[in-house]
N, CA, C and O of each residue as an XYZ file, in Angstrom:
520
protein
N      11.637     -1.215    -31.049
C      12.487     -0.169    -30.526
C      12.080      0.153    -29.091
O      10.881      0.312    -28.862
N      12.899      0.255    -28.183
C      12.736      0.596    -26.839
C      13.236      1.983    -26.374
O      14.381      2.415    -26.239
N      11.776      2.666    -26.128
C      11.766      4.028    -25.946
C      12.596      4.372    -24.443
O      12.520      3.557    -23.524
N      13.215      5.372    -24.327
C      13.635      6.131    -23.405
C      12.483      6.038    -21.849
O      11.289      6.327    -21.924
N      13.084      5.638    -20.702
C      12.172      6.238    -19.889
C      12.743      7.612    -19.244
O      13.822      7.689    -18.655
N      11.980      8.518    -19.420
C      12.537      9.676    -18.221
C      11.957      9.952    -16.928
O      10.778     10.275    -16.779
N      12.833      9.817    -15.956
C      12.408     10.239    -14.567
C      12.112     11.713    -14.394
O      12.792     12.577    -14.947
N      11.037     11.988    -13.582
C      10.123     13.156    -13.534
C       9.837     13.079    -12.237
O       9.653     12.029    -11.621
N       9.766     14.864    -11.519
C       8.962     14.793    -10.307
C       7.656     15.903    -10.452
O       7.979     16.956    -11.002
N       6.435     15.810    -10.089
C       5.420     16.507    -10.731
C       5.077     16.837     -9.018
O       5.016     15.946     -8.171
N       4.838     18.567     -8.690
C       3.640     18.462     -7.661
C       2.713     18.716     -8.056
O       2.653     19.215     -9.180
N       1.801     18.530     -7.449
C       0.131     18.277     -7.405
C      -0.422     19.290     -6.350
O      -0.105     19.154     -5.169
N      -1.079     20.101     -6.675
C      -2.227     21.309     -5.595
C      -3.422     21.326     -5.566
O      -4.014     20.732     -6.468
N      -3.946     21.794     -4.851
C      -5.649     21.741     -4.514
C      -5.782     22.541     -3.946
O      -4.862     22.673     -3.139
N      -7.087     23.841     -3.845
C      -7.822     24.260     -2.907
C      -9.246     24.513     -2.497
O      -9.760     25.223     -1.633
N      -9.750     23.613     -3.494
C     -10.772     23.242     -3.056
C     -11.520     21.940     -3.387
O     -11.774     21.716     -4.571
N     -11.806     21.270     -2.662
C     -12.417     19.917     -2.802
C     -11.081     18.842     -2.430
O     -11.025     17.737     -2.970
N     -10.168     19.245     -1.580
C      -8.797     19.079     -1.577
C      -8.599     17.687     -2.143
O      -8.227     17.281     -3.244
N      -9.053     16.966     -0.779
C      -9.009     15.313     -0.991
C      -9.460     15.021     -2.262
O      -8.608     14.678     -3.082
N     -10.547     15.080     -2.583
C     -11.329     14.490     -3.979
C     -10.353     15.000     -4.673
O      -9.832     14.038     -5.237
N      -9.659     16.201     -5.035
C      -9.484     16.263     -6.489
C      -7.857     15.712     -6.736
O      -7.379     15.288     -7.789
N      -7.072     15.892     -5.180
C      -5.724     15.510     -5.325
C      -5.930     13.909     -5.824
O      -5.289     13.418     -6.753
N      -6.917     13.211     -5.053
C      -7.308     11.623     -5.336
C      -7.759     11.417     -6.869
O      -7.849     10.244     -7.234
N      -8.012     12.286     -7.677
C      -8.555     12.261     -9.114
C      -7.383     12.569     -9.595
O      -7.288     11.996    -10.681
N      -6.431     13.173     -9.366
C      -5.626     14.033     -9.975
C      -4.129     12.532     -9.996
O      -3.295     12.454    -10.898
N      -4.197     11.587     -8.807
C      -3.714     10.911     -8.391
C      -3.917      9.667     -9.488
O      -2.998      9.092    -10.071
N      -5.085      9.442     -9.602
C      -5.548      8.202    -10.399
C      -5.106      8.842    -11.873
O      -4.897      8.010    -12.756
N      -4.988      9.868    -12.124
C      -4.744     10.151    -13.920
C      -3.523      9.621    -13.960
O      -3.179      8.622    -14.593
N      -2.573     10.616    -12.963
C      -1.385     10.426    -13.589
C      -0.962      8.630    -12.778
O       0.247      8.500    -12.967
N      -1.413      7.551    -12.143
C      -1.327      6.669    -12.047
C      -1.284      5.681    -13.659
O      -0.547      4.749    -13.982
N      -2.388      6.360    -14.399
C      -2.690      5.834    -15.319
C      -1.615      6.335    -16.366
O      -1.503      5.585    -17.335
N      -0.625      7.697    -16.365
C      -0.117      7.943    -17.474
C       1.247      7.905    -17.372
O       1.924      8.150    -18.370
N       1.956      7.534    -15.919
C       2.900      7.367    -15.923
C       3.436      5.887    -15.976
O       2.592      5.083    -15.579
N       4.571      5.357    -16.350
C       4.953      3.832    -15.883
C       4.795      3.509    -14.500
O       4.134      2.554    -14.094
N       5.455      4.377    -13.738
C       5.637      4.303    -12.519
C       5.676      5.401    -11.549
O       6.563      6.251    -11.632
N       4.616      5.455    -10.468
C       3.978      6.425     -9.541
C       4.134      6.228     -8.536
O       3.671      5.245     -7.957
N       4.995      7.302     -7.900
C       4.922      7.054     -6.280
C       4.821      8.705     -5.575
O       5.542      9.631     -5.947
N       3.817      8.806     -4.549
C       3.137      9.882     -3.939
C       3.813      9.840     -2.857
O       4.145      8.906     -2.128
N       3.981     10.925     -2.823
C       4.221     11.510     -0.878
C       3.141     11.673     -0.116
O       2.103     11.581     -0.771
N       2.989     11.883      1.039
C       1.953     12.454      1.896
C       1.672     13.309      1.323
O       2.387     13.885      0.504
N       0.257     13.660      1.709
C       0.085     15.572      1.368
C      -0.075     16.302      3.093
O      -0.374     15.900      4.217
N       0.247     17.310      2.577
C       0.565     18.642      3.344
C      -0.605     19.928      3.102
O      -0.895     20.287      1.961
N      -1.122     20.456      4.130
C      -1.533     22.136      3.601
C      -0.611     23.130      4.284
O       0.147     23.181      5.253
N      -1.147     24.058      3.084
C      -0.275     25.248      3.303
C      -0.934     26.414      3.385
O      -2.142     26.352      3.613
N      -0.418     27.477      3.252
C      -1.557     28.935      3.032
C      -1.082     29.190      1.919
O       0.086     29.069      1.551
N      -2.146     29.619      1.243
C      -1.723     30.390     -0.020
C      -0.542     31.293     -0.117
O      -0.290     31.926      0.908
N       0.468     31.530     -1.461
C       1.633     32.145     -1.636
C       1.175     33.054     -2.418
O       0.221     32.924     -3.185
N       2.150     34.467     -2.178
C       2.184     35.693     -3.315
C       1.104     36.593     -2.956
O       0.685     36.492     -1.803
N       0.422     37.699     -3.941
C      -0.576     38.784     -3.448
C      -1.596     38.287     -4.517
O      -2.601     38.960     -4.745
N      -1.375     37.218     -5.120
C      -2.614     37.110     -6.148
C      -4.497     37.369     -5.222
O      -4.766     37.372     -4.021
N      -5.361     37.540     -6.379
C      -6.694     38.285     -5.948
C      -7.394     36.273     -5.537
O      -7.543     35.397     -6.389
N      -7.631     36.158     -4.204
C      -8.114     34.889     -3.722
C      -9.737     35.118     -3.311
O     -10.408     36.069     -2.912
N      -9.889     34.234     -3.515
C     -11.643     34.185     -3.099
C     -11.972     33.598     -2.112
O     -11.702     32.420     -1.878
N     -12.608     34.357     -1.392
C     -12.643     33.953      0.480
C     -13.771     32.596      0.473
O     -14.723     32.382     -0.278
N     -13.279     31.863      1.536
C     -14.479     30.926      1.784
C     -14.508     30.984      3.078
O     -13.438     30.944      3.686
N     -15.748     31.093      3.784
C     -15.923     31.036      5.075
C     -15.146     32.442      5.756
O     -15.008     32.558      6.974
N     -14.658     33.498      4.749
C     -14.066     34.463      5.226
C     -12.692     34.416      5.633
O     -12.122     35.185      6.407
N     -12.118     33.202      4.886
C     -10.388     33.163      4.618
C     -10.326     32.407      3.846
O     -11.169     31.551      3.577
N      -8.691     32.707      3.053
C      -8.131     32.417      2.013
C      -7.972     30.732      2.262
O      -7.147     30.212      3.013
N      -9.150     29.910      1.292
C      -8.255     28.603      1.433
C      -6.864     27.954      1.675
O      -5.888     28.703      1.720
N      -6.783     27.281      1.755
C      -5.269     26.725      2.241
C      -5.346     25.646      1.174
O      -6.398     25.139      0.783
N      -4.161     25.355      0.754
C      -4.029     24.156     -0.420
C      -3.591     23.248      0.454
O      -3.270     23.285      1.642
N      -3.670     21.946     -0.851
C      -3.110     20.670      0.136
C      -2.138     20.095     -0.901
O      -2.459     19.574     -1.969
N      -0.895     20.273     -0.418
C       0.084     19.871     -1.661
C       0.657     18.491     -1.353
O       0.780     17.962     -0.249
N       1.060     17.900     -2.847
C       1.769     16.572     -2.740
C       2.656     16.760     -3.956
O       2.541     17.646     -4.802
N       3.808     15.519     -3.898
C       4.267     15.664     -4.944
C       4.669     14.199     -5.706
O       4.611     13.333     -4.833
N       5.010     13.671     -6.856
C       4.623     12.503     -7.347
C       6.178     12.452     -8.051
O       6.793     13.406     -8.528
N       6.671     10.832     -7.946
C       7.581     11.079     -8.671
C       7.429      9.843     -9.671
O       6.732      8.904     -9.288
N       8.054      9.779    -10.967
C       7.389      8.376    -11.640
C       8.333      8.637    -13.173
O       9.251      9.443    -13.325
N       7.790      7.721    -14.151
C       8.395      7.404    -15.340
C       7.726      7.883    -16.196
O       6.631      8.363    -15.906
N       8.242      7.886    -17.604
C       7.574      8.505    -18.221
C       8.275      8.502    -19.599
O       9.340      9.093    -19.777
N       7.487      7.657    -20.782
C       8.165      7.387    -22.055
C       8.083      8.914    -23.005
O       8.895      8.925    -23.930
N       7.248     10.125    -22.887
C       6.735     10.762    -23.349
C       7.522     12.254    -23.202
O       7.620     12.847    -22.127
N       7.950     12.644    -24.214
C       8.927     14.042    -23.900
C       8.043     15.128    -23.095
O       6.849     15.225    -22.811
N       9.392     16.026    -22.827
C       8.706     17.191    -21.737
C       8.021     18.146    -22.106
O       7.596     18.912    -21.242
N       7.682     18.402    -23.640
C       6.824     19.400    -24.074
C       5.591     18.788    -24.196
O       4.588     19.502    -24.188
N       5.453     17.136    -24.349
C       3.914     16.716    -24.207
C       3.493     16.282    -23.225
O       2.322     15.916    -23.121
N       4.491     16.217    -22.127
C       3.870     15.693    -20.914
C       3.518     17.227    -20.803
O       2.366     17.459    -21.171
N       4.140     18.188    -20.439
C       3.564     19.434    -20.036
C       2.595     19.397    -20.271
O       1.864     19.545    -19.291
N       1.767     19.159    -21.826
C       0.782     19.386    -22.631
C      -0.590     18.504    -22.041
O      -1.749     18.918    -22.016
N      -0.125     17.265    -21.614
C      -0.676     16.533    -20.833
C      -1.133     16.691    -19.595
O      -2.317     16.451    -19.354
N      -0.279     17.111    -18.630
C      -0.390     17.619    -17.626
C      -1.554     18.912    -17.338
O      -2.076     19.191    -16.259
N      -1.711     19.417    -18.345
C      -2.526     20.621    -18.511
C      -3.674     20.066    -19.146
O      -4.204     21.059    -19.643
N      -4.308     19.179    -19.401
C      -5.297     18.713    -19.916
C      -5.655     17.992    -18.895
O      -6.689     18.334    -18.321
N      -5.190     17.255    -18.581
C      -5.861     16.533    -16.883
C      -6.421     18.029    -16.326
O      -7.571     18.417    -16.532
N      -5.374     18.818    -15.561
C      -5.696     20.086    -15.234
C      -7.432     20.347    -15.430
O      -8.199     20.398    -14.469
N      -7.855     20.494    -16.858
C      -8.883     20.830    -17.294
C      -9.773     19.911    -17.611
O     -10.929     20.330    -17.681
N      -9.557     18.478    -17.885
C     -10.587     17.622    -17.612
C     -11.082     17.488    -16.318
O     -12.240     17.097    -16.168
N     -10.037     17.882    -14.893
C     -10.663     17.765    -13.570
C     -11.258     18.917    -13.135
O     -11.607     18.799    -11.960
N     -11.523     20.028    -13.629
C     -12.406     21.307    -13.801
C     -11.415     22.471    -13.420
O     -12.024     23.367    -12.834
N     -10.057     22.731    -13.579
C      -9.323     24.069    -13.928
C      -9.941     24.876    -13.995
O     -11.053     24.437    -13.702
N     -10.026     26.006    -14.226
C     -10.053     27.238    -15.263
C      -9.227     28.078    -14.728
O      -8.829     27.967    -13.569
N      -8.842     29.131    -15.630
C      -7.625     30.379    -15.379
C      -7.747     31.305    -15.210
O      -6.980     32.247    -15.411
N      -9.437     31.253    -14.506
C     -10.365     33.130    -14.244
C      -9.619     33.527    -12.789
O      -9.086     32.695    -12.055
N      -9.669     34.492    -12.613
C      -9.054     35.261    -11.314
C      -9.369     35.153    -10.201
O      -8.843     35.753     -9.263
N     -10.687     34.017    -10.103
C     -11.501     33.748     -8.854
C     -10.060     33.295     -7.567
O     -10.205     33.379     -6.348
N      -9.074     32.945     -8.105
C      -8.223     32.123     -7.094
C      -8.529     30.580     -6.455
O      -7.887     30.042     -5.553
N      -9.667     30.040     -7.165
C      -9.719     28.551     -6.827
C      -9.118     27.990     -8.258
O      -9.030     28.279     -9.452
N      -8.733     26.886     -7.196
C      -7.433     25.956     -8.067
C      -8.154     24.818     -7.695
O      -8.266     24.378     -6.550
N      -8.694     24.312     -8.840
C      -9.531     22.661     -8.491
C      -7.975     21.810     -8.693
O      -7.486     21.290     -7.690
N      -7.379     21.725     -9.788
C      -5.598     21.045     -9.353
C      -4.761     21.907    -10.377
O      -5.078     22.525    -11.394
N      -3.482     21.693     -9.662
C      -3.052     22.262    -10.426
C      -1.572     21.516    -10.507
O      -0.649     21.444     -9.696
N      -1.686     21.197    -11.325
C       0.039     20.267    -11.523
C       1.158     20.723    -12.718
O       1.161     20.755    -13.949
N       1.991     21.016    -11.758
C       3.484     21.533    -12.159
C       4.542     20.430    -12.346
O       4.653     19.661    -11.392
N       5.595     20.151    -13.755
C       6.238     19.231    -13.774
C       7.497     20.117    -12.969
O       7.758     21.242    -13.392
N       8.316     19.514    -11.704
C       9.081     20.248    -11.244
C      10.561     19.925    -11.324
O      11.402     20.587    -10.715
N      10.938     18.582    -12.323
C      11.726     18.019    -12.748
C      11.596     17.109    -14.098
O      10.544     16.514    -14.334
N      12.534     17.047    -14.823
C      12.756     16.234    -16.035
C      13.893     15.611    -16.039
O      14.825     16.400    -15.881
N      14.268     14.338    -16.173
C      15.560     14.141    -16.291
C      16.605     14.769    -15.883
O      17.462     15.229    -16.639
N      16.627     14.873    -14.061
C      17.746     15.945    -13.537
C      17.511     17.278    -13.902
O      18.439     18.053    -13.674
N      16.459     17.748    -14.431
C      16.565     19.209    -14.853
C      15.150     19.996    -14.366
O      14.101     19.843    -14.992
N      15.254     20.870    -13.150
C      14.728     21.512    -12.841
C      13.533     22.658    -12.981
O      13.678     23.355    -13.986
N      12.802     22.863    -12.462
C      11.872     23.698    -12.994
C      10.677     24.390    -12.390
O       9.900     23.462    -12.166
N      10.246     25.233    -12.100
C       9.738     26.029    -10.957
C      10.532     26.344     -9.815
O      10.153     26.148     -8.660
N      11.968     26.979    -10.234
C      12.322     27.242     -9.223
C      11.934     27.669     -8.236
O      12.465     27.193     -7.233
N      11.112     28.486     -8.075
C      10.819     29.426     -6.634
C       9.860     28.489     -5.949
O       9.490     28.948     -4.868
N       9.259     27.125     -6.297
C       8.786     25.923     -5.958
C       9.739     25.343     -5.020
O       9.473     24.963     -3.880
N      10.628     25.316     -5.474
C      11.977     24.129     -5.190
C      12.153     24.994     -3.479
O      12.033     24.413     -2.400
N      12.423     26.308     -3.647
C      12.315     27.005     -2.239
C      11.122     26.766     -1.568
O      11.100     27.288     -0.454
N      10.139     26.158     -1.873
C       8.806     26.192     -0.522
C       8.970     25.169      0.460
O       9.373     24.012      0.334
N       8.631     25.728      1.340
C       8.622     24.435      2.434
C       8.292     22.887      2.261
O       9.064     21.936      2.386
N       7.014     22.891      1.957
C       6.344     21.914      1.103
C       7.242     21.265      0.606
O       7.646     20.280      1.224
N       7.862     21.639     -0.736
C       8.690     21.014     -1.724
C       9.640     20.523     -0.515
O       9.402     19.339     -0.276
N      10.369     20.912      0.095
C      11.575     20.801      0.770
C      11.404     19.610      1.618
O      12.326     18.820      1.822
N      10.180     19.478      2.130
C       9.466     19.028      3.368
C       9.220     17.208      2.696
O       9.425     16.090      3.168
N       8.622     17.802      1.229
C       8.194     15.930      0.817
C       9.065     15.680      0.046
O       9.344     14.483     -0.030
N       9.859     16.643     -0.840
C      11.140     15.734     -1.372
C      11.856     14.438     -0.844
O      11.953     13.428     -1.542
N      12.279     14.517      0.246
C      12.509     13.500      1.249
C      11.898     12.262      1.211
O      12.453     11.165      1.151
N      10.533     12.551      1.256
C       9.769     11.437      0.966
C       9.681     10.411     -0.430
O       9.044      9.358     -0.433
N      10.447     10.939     -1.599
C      10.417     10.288     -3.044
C      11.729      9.550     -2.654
O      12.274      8.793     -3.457
């Protein structure tokens, strides 16, 4: 039986250890999708009033990318997936405001998701690039 592929666009964030962890974060989903293709990455400044943890006496800046690729595996376990990389590459969800990665599926099969994503520059900026 020949499974379904679904097209997916996932971004990818970092703010700290940028390079290393987007490059770890890069090689997973290399490995879990059929097919992977990356945009440049970009930094940005942090979004919203969330509580951030200063380094050097300012708010890190992330370095965003976004990935677009295949994927035999429905959207409630890739999510599920997606969030386990998350935490095998050292996550956690304490209030400190560092984001070792953080990956959002921002499409499924034509169907949208993080909207207020879809408005960032970023997004707008490397879409282009898939």
């Amino acid at each position: 039986m020949i499974q379904k592929e679904h097209h997916i666009i996932i971004s990818l964030a970092s703010n700290i250890n940028h390079e290393a962890n987007l490059e770890a974060a890069r090689t997973q989903l290399t490995q879990l999708l059929t097919e992977a293709h990356f945009t440049s990455a970009i930094y940005t400044e942090p979004v919203g009033n969330g509580q951030w943890s200063m380094v050097n006496g300012q708010c890190p800046k992330y370095l965003n990318q976004l990935c677009k690729g295949t994927t035999a595996l429905g959207m409630n376990l890739l999510n599920e997936v997606l969030k386990e990389i998350e935490k095998r590459l050292g996550r956690t969800h304490n209030e400190d405001g560092i984001v070792t990665v953080d990956l959002d599926l921002l499409e499924y099969d034509g169907e949208r998701f993080h909207h207020r994503d879809w408005e960032r520059n970023y997004v707008k900026d490397l879409i282009n690039e898939l």
